[in-house]
C-alpha positions as CSV (number, residue, x, y, z in Angstrom):
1,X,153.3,-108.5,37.3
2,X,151.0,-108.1,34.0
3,X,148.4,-110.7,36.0
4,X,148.2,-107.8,38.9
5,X,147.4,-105.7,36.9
6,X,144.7,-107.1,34.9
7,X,143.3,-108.1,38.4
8,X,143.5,-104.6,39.5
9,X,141.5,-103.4,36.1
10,X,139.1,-106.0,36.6
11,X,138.4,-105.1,40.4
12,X,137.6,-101.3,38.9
13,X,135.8,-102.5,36.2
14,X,133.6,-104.9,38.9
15,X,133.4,-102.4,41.8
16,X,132.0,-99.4,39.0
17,X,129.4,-102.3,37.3
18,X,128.4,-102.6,41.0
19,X,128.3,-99.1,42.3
20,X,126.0,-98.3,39.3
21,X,123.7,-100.7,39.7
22,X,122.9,-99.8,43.5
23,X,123.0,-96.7,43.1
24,X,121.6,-96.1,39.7
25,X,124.3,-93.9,38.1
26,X,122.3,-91.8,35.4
27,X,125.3,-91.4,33.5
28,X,126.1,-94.9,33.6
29,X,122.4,-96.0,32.5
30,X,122.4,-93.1,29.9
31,X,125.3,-94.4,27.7
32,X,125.4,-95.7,24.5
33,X,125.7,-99.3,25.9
34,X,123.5,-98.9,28.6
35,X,120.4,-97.4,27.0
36,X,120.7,-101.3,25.4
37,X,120.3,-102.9,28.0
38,X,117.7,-100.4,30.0
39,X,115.7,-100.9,26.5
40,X,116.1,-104.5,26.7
41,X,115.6,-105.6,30.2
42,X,114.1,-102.2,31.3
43,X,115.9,-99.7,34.0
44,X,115.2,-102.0,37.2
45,X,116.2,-105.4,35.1
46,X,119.7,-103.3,34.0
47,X,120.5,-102.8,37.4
48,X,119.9,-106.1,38.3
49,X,122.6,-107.4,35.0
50,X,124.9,-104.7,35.7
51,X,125.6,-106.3,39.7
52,X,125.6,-109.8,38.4
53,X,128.0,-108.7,35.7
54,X,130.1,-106.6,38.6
55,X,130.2,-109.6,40.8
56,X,130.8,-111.9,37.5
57,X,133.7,-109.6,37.1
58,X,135.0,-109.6,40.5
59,X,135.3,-113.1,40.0
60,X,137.6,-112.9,37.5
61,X,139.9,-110.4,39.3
62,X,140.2,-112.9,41.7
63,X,141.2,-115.6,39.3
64,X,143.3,-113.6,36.8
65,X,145.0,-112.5,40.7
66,X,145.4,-116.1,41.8
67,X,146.6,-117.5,39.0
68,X,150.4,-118.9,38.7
69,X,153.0,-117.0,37.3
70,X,154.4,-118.7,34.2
């Protein structure tokens, strides 16, 4: 049950990361942690992170989700 839902906080977490980088959430890009990153990387190169860290974390929904019970 606790493995369900961590999957089901990591698919959120994923589908937001991803959702913000397409359609570049101002909020999202605004916050403390992601003025970081648009000063790092600029605004187009945080968009780009963002949906590779979405799809990084839809990966580990999957696995967390997949995982035996023990």
């Amino acid at each position: 049950m606790l493995n369900i839902v961590a999957a089901i906080i990591f698919l959120i977490l994923g589908i937001l990361s991803i959702l913000a980088s397409i359609f570049n959430f101002n909020w999202f890009f605004t916050s403390e942690n992601g003025k970081m990153f648009v000063k790092l990387f600029g605004r187009k190169g945080a968009r780009v992170f963002y949906g590779i860290v979405g799809v990084l974390i839809l990966c580990m929904a999957y696995y967390v989700y997949s995982m035996p019970i023990s």
